[in-house]
VEXPAKE-277782 format. One record per residue (C-alpha): x, y negated, z. Coordinates in steps of 0.1 Angstrom, whole numbers, padded with zeros to 4 digits, always signed. Layout:
N
XYZ;...
END
This chain:
591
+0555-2105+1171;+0560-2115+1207;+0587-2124+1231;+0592-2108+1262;+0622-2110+1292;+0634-2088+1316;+0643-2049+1312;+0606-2032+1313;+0609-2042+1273;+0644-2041+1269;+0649-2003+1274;+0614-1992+1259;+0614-1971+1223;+0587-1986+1205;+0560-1968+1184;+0565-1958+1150;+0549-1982+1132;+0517-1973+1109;+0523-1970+1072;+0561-1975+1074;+0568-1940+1057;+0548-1960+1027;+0572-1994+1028;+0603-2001+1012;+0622-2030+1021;+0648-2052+0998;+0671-2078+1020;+0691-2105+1002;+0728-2109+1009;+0747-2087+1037;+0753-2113+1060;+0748-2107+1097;+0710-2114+1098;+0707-2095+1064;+0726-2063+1082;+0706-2072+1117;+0674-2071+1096;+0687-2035+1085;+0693-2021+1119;+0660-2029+1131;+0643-2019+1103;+0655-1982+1107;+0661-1981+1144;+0628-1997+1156;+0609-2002+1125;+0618-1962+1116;+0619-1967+1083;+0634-1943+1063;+0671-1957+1051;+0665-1946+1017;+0637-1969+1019;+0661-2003+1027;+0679-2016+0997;+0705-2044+1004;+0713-2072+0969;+0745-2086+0977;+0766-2108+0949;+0794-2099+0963;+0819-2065+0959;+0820-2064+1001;+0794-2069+1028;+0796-2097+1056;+0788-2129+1045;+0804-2156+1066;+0818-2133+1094;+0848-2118+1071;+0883-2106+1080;+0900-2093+1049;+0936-2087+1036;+0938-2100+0994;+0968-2078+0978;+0978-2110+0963;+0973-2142+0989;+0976-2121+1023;+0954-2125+1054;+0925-2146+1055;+0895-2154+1080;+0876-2181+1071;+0862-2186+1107;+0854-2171+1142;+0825-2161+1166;+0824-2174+1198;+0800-2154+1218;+0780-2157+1248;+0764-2133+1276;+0729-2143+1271;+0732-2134+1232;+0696-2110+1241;+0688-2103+1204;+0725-2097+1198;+0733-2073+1227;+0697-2057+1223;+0711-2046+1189;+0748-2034+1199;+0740-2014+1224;+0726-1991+1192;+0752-1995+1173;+0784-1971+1172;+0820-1981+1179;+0839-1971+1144;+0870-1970+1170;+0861-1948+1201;+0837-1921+1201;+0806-1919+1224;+0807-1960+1230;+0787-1983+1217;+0802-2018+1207;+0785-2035+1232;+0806-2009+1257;+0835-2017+1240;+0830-2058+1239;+0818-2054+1278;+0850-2035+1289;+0874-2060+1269;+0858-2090+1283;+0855-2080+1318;+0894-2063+1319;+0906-2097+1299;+0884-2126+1307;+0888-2154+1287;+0901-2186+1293;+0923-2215+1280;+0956-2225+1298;+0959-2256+1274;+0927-2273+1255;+0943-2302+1240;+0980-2317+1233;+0988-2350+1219;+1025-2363+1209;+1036-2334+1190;+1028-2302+1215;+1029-2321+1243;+0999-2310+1270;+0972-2334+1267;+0965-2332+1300;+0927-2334+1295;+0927-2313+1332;+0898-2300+1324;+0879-2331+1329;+0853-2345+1307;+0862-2382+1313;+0824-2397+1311;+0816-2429+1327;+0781-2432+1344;+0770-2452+1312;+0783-2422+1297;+0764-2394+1313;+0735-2413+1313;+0732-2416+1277;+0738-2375+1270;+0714-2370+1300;+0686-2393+1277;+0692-2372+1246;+0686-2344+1265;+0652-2355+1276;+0642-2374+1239;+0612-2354+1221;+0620-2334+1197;+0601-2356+1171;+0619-2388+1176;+0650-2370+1168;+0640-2361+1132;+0671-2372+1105;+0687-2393+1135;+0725-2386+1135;+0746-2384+1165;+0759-2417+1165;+0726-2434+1165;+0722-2421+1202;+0759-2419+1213;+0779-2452+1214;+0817-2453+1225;+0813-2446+1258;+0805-2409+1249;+0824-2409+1213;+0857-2417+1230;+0851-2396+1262;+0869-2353+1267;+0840-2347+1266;+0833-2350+1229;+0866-2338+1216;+0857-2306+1236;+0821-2304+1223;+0829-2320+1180;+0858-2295+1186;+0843-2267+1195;+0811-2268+1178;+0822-2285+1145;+0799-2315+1149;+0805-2348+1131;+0796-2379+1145;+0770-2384+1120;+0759-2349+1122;+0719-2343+1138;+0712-2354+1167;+0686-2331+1171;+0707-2303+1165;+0732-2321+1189;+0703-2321+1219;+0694-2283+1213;+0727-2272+1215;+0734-2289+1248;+0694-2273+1263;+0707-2237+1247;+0737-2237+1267;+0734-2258+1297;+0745-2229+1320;+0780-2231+1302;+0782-2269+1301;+0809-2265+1334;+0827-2234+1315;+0832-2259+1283;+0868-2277+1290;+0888-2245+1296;+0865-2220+1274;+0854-2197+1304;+0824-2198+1287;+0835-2179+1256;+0840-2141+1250;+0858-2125+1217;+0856-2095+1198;+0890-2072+1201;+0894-2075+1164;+0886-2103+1133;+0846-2101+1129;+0840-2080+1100;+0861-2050+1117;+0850-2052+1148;+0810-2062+1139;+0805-2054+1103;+0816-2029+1097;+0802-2008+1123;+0769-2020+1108;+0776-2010+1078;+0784-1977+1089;+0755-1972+1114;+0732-1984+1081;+0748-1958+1060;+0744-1931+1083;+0704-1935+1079;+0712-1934+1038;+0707-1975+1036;+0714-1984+0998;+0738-2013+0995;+0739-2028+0959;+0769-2049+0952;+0779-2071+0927;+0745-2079+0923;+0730-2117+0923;+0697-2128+0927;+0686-2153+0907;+0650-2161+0927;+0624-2146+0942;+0587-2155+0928;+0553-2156+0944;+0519-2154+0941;+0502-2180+0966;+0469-2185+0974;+0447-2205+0997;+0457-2184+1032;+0481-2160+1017;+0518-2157+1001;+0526-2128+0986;+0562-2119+0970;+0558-2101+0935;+0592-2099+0919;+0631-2101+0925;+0652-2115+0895;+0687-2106+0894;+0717-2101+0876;+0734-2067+0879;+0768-2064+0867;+0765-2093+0847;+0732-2080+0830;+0697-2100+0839;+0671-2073+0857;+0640-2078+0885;+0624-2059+0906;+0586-2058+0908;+0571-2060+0945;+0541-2046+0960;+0525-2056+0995;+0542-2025+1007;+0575-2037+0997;+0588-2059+1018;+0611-2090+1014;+0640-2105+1033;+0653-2138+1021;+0687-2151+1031;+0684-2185+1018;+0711-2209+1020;+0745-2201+1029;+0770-2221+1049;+0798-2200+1029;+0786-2208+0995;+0816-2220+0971;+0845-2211+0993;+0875-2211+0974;+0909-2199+0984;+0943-2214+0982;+0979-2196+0990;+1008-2202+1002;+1019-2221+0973;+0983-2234+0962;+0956-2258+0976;+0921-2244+0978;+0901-2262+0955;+0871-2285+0966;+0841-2267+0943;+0811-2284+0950;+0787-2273+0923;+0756-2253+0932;+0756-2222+0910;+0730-2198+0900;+0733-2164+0921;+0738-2183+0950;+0718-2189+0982;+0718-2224+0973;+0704-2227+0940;+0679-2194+0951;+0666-2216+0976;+0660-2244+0954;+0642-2222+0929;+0617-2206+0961;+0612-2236+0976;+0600-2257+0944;+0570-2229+0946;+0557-2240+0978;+0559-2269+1007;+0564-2244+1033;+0599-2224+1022;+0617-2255+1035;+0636-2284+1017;+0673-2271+1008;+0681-2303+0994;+0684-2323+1031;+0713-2299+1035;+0731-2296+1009;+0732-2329+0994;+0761-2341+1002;+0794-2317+1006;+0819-2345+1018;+0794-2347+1053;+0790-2314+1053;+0826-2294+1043;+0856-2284+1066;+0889-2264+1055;+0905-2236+1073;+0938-2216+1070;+0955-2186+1081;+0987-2185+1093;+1006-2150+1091;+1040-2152+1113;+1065-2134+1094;+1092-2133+1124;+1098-2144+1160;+1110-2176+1151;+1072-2199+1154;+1062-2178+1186;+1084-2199+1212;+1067-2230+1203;+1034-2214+1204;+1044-2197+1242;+1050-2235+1256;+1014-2246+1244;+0994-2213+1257;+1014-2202+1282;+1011-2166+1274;+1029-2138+1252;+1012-2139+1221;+1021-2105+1212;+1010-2088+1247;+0975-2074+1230;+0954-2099+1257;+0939-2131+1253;+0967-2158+1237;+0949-2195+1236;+0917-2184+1253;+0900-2209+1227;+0913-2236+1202;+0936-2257+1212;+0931-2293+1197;+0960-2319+1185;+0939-2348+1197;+0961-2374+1179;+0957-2354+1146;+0944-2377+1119;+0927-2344+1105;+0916-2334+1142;+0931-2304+1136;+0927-2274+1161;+0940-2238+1161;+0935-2206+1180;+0953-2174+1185;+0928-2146+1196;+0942-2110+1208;+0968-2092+1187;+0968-2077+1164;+0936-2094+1142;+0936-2064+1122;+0942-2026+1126;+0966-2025+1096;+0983-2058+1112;+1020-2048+1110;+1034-2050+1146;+1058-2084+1155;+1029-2104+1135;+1008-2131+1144;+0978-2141+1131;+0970-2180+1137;+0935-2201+1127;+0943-2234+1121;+0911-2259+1110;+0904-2292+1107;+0871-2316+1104;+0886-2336+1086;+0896-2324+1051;+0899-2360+1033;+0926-2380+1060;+0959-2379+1052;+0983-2362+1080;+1005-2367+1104;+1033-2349+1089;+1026-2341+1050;+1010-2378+1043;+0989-2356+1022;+0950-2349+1025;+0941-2316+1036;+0920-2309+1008;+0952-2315+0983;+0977-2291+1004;+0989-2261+0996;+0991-2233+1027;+1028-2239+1032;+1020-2273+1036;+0992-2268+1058;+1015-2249+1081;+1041-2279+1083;+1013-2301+1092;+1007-2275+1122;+1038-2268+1130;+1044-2304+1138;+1018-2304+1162;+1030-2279+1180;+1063-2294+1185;+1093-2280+1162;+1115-2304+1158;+1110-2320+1120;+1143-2305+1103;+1131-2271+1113;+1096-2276+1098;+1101-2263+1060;+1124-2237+1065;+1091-2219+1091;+1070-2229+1068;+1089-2212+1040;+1101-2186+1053;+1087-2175+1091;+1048-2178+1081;+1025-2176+1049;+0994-2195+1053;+0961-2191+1033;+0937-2221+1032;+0901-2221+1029;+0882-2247+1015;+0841-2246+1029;+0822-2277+1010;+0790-2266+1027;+0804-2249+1064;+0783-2276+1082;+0751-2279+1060;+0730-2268+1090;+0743-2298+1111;+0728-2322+1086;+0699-2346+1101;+0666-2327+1094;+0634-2328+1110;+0607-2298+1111;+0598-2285+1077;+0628-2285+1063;+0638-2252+1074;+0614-2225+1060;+0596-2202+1092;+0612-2169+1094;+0578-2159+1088;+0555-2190+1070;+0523-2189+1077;+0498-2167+1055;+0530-2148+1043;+0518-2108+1035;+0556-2089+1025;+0587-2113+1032;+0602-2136+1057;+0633-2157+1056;+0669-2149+1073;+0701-2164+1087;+0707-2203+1097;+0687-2220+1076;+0654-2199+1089;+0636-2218+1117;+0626-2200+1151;+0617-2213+1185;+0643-2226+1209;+0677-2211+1196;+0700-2227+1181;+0724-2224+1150;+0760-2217+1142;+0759-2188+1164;+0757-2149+1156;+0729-2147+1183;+0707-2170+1156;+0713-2145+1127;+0702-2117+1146;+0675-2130+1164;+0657-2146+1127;+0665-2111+1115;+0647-2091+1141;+0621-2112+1142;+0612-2107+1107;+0610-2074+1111;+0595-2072+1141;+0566-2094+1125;+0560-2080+1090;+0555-2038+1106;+0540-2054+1133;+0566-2035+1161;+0548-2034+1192;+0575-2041+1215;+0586-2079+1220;+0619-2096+1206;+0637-2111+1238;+0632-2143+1243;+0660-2170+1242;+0675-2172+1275;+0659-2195+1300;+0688-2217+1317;+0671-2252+1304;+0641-2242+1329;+0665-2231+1358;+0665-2260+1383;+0704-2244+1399;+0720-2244+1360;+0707-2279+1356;+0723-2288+1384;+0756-2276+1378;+0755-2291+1347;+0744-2325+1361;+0777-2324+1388;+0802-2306+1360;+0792-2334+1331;+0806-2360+1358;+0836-2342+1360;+0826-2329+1400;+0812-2365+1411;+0778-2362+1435;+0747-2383+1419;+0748-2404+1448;+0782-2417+1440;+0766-2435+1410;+0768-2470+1401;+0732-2479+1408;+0717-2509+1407;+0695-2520+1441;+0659-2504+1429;+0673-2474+1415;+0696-2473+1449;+0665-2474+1467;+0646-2453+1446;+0672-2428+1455;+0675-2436+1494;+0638-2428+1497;+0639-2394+1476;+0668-2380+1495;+0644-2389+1527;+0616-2374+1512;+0636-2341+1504;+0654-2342+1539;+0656-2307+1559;+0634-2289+1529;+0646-2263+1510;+0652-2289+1484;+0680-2308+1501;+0699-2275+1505;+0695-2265+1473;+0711-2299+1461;+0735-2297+1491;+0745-2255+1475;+0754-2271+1441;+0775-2301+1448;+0746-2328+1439;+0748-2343+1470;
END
């Protein structure tokens, strides 16, 4: 496996690998690396779809990017994707992939053509004193001292990162700055999340850094995830006669390991409740979703908190991992993840409007019709004085095709889940989804002795509680995640966020999909390379706009300097005077 940029690759059919009509492959879990993992195994591996077989525990595929209506609770989505232009692996795939809603696209046409007819961005990032604009003005609000200290993460080695957290880098200059409650916001970070995972977020998107405080940066899918991804996966994989087995768990995965070489020999599993395994050869080949930011979700109701399960059970991707990874050094250390669920856990909810009546409150904040079919919030909007830090976002209408017209669909979350709030007194983790809703609808402004009766009455809201949502986050240093591929492995590879590849970063669907094609890619040896993670940390113009944008528009020679560095600076600007260098500073607002 090799990477490779630019379009000679890009557009080239590669080989039919040699042997393949000889391989079968088994994939565990259906999550989107398992399903990307599929795709290129029968679209540029060419390996027959009867061949694939996909173990999932669950009756439905998907993983963590759901989007489902229960008979009994109503309509839930645990989370959304947030996606970005330079995706490569991700818009490599799509591009093959059918649209399940308009014949002769593919969903890449269909995501293009939305995006670029309804651009997205966000009228209102923040409000404070119940609905009341923020007024963050799309400022980040860092001092020098500020900057200076993000711009010295950025440049800290890799290595003297490992099992730092944030705050051992940031102090309050940066921890009470926009610029944060943007980014923690956004992203989901803690303050005593990695700050490793905290300086390769901010090198993977640097060219977005300016797009950040208004969400310009961000595209959306038309519909909830699973509809408008998953699903056509699923049905471009059962087009080539991919086997899905559901309701099937697997218990572990063992291996035979020699000096130099790792080879898989059996699956164990539980099918419909009855203990199985599958025997392996070299020519059948492996891929391990291990892991699982999803793992014990549990759902609440309108009338019912979501309970906080934080016991590791067999059949998950959890307790898997544990088993592969006590059978050698190299499968990675699941234990610096998941150790601790009360660092690691968020809650979500849904909010279903049931009339008209919550929609003028929610018109004040975004500005826009939230029934007009186009973008609504453009982003979350964040209650910055929430003691939960609770933010919510209203993507285009309807969520889902069945979504009877005049409804809303609303995600509310919060970081968190163990603070009492503003308006219930009660912890997050203890309400139930009406109460969740009051909480929200207080931050969004209706008056107090309206509150119940919309809660009650004009909404039903489902929450979600995730005990594990930000396992990935936790301080970890190299090791800990397994390779996609370890070394002197001969028939599997690992998948999803807790694989490690170069550069990319986590939390994103671009990160599924890349691990996933890159295990496949490497184990039938595809001659054709795997894009390579986009390249804006090495472009000198997107560093720049970054370095002007972080300081909120102000030119590097307005900072506070003390008399060498102001020197120092006087004679570089001499040096570069009249070169192509000064313009280009000059082009980008540095100077």
């Amino acid at each position: 496996m090799y990477y490779a940029s630019g379009n000679y690759e890009a557009f080239a059919r590669p080989k039919k690998p040699t042997g393949v009509d000889q391989k079968s492959a088994y994939i565990i879990g259906s999550g989107l690396g398992a399903l990307a993992a599929a795709c290129f195994l029968v679209r540029d591996g060419q390996m027959k779809g009867s061949h694939v077989h996909i173990l999932e525990k669950d009756p439905i595929p998907g993983g963590a990017c759901d989007g489902y209506q229960y008979s009994d609770i109503g309509y839930v989505m645990r989370g959304g994707r947030e996606m970005d232009n330079h995706f490569e692996c991700m818009w490599d795939l799509f591009r093959s992939i059918p649209s399940i809603e308009t014949e002769g696209i593919s969903v890449l046409d269909e995501y293009y053509w939305l995006n670029k007819a309804d651009p997205n961005y966000s009228l209102c990032r923040a409000t404070e004193n119940q609905g009341q604009d923020a007024h963050t003005d799309k400022k980040f609000g860092l001092s020098d001292k500020g900057a200076m200290e993000i711009m010295k993460l950025f440049f800290t080695p890799d290595e003297e990162l490992y099992n730092k957290r944030i705050d051992e880098y940031f102090d309050e200059e940066v921890l009470n700055s926009n610029f944060w409650m943007y980014w923690r916001t956004m992203f989901a970070f803690e303050n005593w999340h990695s700050a490793l995972e905290m300086k390769l977020y901010i090198k993977r998107f640097i060219h977005h850094v300016g797009g950040l405080p208004d969400f310009t940066a961000l595209r959306f899918t038309k519909y909830n995830q699973y509809e408008s991804m998953i699903l056509p996966m699923v049905k471009y994989l059962e087009s080539f006669g991919v086997v899905f087995h559901y309701n099937t768990k697997v218990i572990n995965v063992e291996f035979e390991i020699e000096a130099g070489r790792k080879l898989a020999k059996k699956i164990d599993i539980i099918r419909d409740g009855e203990a199985d395994a599958i025997d392996l050869t070299e020519n059948d080949l492996v891929f391990i979703t291990n892991g699982g930011c999803v793992e014990n979700s549990s759902y609440g109701s309108q009338n019912k908190p979501a309970e906080f399960k934080t016991e590791i059970r067999e059949g998950g991707g959890w307790d898997m991992w544990r088993k592969i990874a006590a059978q050698d050094p190299s499968f990675g250390h699941p234990d610096k993840f998941c150790y601790d669920p009360e660092q690691s856990n968020w809650m979500s909810a849904t909010v279903t409007t049931l009339d008209e009546k919550i929609l003028p409150y929610i018109k004040n904040i975004c500005k826009r019709d939230p029934l007009s079919g186009k973008v609504v919030t453009g982003g979350i909007v964040t209650a910055r004085d929430s003691e939960w830090l609770l933010s919510w976002t209203i993507n285009r209408q309807p969520q889902f095709r069945n979504q009877p017209k005049g409804q809303v669909l609303v995600w509310v979350y919060a970081l968190f889940s163990n603070k009492p709030g503003d308006y219930v007194k009660k912890t997050m983790r203890e309400c139930t989804g009406k109460e969740i809703c009051e909480e929200w609808l207080y931050h969004i402004g209706v008056p107090e002795e309206k509150i119940p009766e919309l809660a009650e009455h004009s909404a039903n809201t489902v929450p979600v509680m995730m005990p594990y949502i930000t396992a990935f986050f936790m301080p970890r240093e190299k090791g800990d995640r397994p390779d996609v591929v370890p070394e002197g492995a001969v028939n599997f590879a690992f998948l999803g966020q807790f694989a490690e590849t170069a550069r990319d970063t986590i939390f994103t669907t671009e990160y599924s999909i890349r691990t996933g094609m890159e295990a496949v890619y490497t184990l039938l040896n595809i001659d054709r390379g795997v894009p390579e993670v986009w390249g804006s940390v090495y472009d000198v113009r997107d560093l720049l706009n970054a370095t002007v944008a972080i300081r909120d528009g102000r030119k590097i020679t307005d900072m506070k300097l003390g008399l060498k560095e102001k020197i120092a600076m006087k004679e570089l600007l001499k040096a570069v005077e009249g070169t192509d260098v000064e313009k280009l500073l000059r082009e980008h607002g540095a100077i």
